[in-house]
C-alpha beads as a LAMMPS data file, in Angstrom:
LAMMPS data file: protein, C-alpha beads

246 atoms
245 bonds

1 atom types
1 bond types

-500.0 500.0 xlo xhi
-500.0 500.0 ylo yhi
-500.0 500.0 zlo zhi

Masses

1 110.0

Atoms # bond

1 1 1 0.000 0.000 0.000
2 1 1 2.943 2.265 1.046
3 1 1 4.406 1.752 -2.477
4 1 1 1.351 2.529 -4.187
5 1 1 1.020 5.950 -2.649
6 1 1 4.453 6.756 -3.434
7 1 1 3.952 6.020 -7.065
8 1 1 0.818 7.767 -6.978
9 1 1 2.913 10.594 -5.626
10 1 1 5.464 10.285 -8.169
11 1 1 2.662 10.589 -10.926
12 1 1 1.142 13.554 -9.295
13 1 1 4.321 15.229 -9.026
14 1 1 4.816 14.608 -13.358
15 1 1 1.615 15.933 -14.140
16 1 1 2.277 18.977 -12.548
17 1 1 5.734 19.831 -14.019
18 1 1 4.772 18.591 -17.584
19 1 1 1.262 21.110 -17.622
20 1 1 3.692 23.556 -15.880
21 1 1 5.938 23.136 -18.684
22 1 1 3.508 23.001 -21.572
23 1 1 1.915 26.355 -20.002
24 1 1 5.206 27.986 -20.159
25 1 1 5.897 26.611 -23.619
26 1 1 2.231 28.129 -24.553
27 1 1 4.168 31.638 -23.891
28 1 1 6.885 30.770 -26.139
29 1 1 5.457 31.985 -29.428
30 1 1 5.125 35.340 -28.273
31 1 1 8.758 35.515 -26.804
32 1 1 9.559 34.407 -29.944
33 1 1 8.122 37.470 -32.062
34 1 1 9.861 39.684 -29.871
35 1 1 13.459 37.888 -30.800
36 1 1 12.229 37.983 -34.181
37 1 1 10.982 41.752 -34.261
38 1 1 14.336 42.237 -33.250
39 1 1 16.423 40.100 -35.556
40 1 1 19.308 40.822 -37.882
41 1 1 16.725 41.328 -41.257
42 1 1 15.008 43.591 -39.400
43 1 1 17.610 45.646 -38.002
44 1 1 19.176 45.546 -41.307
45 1 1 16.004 47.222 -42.728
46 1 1 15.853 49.698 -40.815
47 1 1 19.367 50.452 -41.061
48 1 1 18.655 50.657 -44.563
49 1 1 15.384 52.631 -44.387
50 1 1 17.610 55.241 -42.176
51 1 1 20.678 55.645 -44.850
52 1 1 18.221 55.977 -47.811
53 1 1 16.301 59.021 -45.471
54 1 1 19.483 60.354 -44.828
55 1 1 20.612 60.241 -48.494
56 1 1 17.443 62.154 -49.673
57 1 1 17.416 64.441 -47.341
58 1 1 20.447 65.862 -47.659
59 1 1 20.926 65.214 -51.333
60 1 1 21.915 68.622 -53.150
61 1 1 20.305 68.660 -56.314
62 1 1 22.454 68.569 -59.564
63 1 1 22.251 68.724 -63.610
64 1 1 20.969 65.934 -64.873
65 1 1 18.588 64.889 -61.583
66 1 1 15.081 64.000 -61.717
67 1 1 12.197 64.854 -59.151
68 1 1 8.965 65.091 -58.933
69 1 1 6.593 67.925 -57.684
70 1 1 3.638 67.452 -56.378
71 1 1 1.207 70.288 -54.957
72 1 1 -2.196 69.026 -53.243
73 1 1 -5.262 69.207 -55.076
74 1 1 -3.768 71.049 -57.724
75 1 1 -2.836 68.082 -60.637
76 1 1 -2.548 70.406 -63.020
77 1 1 0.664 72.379 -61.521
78 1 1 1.794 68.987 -60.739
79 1 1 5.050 67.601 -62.319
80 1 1 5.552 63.931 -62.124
81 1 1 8.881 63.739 -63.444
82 1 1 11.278 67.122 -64.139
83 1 1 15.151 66.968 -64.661
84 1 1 17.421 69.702 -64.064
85 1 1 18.732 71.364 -66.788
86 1 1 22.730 71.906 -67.525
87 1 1 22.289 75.202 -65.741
88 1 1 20.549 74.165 -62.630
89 1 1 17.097 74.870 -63.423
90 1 1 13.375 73.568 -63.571
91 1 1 10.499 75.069 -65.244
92 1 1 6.998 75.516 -63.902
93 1 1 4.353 77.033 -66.307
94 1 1 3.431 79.128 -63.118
95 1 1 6.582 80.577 -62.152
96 1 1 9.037 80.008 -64.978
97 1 1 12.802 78.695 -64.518
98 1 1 13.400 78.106 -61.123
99 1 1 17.134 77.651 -60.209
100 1 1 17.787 74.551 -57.676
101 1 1 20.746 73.595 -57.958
102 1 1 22.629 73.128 -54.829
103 1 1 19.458 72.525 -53.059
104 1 1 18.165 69.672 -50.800
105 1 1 14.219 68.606 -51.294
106 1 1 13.331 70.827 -48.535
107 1 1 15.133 73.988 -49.682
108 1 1 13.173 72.853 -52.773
109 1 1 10.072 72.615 -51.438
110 1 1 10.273 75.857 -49.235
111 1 1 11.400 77.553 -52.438
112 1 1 8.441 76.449 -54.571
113 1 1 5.979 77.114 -52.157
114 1 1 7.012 80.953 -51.987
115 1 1 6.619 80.840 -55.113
116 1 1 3.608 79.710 -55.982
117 1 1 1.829 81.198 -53.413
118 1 1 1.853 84.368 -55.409
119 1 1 -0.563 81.786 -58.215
120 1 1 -2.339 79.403 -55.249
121 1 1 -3.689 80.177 -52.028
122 1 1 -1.732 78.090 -49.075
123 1 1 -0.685 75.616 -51.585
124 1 1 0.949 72.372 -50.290
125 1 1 3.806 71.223 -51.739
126 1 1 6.049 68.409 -51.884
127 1 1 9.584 67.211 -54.056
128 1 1 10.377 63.821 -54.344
129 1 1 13.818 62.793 -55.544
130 1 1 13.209 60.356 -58.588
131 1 1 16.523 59.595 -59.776
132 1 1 19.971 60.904 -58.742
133 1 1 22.355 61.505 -61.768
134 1 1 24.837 64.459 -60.577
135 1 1 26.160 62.970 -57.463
136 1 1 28.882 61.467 -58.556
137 1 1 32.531 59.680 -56.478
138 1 1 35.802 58.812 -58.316
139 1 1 37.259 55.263 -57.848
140 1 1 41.052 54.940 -58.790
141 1 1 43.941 52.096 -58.265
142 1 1 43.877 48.551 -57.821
143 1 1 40.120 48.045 -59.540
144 1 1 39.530 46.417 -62.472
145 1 1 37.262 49.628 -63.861
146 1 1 38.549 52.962 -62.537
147 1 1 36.741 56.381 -63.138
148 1 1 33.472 57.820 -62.325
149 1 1 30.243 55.918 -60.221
150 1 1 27.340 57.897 -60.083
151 1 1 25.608 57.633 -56.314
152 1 1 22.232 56.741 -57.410
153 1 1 21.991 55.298 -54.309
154 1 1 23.698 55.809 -50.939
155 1 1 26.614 54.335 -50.990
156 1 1 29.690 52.904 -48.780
157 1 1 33.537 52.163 -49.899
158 1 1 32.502 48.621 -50.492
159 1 1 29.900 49.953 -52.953
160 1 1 31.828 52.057 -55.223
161 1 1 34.607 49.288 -55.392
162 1 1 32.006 47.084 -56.419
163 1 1 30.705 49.624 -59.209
164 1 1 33.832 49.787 -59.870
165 1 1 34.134 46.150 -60.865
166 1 1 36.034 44.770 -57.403
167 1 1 39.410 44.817 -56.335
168 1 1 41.832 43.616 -58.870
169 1 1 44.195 41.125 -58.419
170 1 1 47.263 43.505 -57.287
171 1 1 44.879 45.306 -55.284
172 1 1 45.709 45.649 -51.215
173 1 1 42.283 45.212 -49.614
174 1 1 43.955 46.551 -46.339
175 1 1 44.779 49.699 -48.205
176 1 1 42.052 51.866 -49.425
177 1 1 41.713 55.568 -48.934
178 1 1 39.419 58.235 -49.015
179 1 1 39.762 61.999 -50.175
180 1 1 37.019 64.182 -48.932
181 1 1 37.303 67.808 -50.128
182 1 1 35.726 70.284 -47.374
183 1 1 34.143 73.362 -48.121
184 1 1 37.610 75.117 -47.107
185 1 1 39.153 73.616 -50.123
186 1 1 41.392 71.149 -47.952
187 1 1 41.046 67.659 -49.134
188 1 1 41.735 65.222 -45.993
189 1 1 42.504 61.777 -46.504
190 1 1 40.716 58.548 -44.294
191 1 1 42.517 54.729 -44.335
192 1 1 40.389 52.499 -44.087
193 1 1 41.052 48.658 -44.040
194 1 1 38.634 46.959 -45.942
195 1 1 40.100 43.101 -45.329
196 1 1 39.210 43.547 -41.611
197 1 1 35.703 44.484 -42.219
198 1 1 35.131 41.741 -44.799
199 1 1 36.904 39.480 -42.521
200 1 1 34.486 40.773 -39.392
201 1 1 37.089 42.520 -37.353
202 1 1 36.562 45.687 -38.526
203 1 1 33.832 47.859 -36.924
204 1 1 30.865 48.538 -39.547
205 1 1 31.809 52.336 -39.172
206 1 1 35.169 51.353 -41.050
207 1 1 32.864 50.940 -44.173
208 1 1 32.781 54.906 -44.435
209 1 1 29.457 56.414 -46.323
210 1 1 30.618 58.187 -49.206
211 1 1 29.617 61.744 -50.452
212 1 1 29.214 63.404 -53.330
213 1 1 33.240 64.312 -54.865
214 1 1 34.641 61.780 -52.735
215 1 1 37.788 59.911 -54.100
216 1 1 38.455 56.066 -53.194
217 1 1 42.089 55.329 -53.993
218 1 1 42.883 51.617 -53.643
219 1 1 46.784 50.866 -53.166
220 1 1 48.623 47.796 -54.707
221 1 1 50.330 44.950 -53.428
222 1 1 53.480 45.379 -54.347
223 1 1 54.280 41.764 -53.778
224 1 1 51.558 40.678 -56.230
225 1 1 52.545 43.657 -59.057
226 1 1 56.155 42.554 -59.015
227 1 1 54.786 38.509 -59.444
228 1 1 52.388 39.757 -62.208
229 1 1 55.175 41.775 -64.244
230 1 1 57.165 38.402 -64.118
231 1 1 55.200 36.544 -65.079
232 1 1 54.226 38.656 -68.289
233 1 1 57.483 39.568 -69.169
234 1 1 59.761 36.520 -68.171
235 1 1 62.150 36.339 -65.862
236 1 1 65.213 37.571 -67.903
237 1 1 63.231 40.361 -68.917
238 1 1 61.826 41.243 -65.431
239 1 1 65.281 41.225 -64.145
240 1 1 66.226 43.983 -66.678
241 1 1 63.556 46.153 -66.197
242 1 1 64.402 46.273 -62.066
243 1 1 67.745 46.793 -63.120
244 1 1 66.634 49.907 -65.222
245 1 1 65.725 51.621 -62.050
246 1 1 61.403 50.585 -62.814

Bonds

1 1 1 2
2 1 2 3
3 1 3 4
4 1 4 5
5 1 5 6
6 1 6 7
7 1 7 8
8 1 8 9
9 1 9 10
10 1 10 11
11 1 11 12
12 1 12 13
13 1 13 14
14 1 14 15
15 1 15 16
16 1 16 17
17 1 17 18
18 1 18 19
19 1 19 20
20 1 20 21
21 1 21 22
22 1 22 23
23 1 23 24
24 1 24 25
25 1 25 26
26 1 26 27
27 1 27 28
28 1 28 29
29 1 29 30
30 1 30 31
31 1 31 32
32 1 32 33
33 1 33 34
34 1 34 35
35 1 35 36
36 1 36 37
37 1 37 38
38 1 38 39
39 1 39 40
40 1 40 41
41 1 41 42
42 1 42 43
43 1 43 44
44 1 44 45
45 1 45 46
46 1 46 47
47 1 47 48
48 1 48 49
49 1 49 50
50 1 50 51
51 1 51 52
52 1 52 53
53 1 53 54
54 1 54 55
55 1 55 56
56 1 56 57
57 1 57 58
58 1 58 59
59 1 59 60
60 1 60 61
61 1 61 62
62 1 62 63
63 1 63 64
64 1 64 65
65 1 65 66
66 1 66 67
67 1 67 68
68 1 68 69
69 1 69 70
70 1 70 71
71 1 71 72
72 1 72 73
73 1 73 74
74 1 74 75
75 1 75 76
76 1 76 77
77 1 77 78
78 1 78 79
79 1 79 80
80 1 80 81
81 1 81 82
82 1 82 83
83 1 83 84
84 1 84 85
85 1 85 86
86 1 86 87
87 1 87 88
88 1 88 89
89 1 89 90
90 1 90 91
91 1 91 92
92 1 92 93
93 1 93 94
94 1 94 95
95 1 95 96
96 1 96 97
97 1 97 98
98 1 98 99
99 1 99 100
100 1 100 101
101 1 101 102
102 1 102 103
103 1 103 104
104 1 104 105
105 1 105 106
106 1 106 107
107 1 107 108
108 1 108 109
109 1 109 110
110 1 110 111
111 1 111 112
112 1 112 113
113 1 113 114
114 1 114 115
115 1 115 116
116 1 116 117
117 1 117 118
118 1 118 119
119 1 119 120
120 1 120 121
121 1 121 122
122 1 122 123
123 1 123 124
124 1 124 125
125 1 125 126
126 1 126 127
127 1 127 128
128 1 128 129
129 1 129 130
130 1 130 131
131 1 131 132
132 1 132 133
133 1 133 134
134 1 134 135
135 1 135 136
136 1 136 137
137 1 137 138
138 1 138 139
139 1 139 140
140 1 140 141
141 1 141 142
142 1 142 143
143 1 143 144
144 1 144 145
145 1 145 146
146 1 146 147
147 1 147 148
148 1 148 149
149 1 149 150
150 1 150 151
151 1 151 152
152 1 152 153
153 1 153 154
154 1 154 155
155 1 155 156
156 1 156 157
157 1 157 158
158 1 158 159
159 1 159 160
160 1 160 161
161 1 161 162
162 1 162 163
163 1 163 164
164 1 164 165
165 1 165 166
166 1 166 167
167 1 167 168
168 1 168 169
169 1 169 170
170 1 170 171
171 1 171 172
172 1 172 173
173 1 173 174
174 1 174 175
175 1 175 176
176 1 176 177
177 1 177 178
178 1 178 179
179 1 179 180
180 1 180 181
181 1 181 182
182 1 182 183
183 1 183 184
184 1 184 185
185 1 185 186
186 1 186 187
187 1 187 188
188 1 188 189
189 1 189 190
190 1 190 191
191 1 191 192
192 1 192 193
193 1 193 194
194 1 194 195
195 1 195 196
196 1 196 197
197 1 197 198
198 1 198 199
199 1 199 200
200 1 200 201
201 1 201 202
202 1 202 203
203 1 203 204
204 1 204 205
205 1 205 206
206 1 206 207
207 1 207 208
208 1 208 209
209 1 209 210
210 1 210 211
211 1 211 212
212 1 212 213
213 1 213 214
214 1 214 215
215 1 215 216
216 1 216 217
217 1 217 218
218 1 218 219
219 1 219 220
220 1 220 221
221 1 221 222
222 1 222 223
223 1 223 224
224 1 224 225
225 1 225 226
226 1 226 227
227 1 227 228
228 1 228 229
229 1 229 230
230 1 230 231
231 1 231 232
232 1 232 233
233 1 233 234
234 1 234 235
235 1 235 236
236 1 236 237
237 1 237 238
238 1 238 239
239 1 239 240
240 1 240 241
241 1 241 242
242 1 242 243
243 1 243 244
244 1 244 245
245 1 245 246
């Protein structure tokens, strides 16, 4: 009799933790959303929502750009799609040539509304950056296509080497640099090692966002360039060159 109160005990004792468990487990999905609201795609996204804000926002209009203009209730003074002439202008039937170059959407949109207001009572207006063609960053060096990437798109070193067709095969991944020219005319130079970041030592901040008239300068291997020239011209030949003084 004894033992069959102890087992009964011992069964009471399992129900107990297994519906305690399953309750807890019940809890689990919504645990689980918050991980997931949280997760790397989703902080990724918003990391991305937050650089493309940031890009339009402070993107200075240029020839060659395309935005829209939209004022409310008014489709008729509405411009879908308007690029900006060689000079830096738009034209409005209402208020002619309007110069914007050099000017961010909401400089644009301030500027427009003054404007119109002499046509429109109180009108509402807003500029939407369609396509980004002025903006421009120069990639030279080790790449296997140097010259000119248009920033369509905010973009980071890794970006414009890619435009730029990747490193080559001489290129020094730990060795890129970036020329910013200030407003002050100085043009300061930022080293950045690339291998660490693609290797994930680096911090992400080492992936600098370009701006517009930045130049990316990535430095050979010198190793690698004196393997390649020997190869292609032969060792006799290589030999002869060095000894020129190359």
């Amino acid at each position: 009799m004894t033992i069959q109160k102890l087992l009964f005990a011992a069964a009471l004792c399992f129900f107990v933790v297994t519906a305690a468990t399953a309750q807890s487990n019940t809890g689990t999905p919504d645990g689980a959303s918050q991980i997931e609201a949280k997760s790397p795609v989703d902080a990724n996204y918003a990391y991305l929502d937050k650089a493309f804000r940031s890009f339009n926002d402070n993107y200075r209009l240029g020839p060659g750009d395309e935005i829209a203009i939209r004022v409310k209730g008014q489709p008729a003074y509405s411009l879908e799609k308007t690029k900006v002439s060689p000079t830096g202008t738009i034209y409005h039937e209402l208020v002619g040539d309007v110069t914007v170059v050099g000017l961010t959407m909401s400089q644009v949109t301030e500027l427009l509304t003054n404007d119109l207001s002499e046509y429109l009572k109180n009108p509402q207006v807003s500029v939407q950056l369609i396509e980004a063609a002025s903006a421009k960053v120069i990639v030279l060096g080790e790449v296997n296509r140097q010259g000119v990437v248009i920033m369509s798109r905010p973009m980071r070193v890794l970006d414009a080497i890619s435009e730029a067709g990747g490193f080559s095969d001489t290129g020094k991944q730990s060795s890129v640099e970036v020329l910013r020219q200030y407003p002050n005319g100085n043009r300061v130079p930022m080293r950045i090692d690339v291998k660490k970041y693609l290797e994930g030592k680096g911090s992400p901040e080492s992936n600098i966002q370009l701006q517009a008239g930045d130049l990316v300068v990535v430095h050979g291997n010198t190793k690698k360039t004196l393997g390649t020239i020997g190869a292609i011209a032969g060792l006799g030949s290589f030999i002869a060159i060095i000894g020129r003084g190359w």
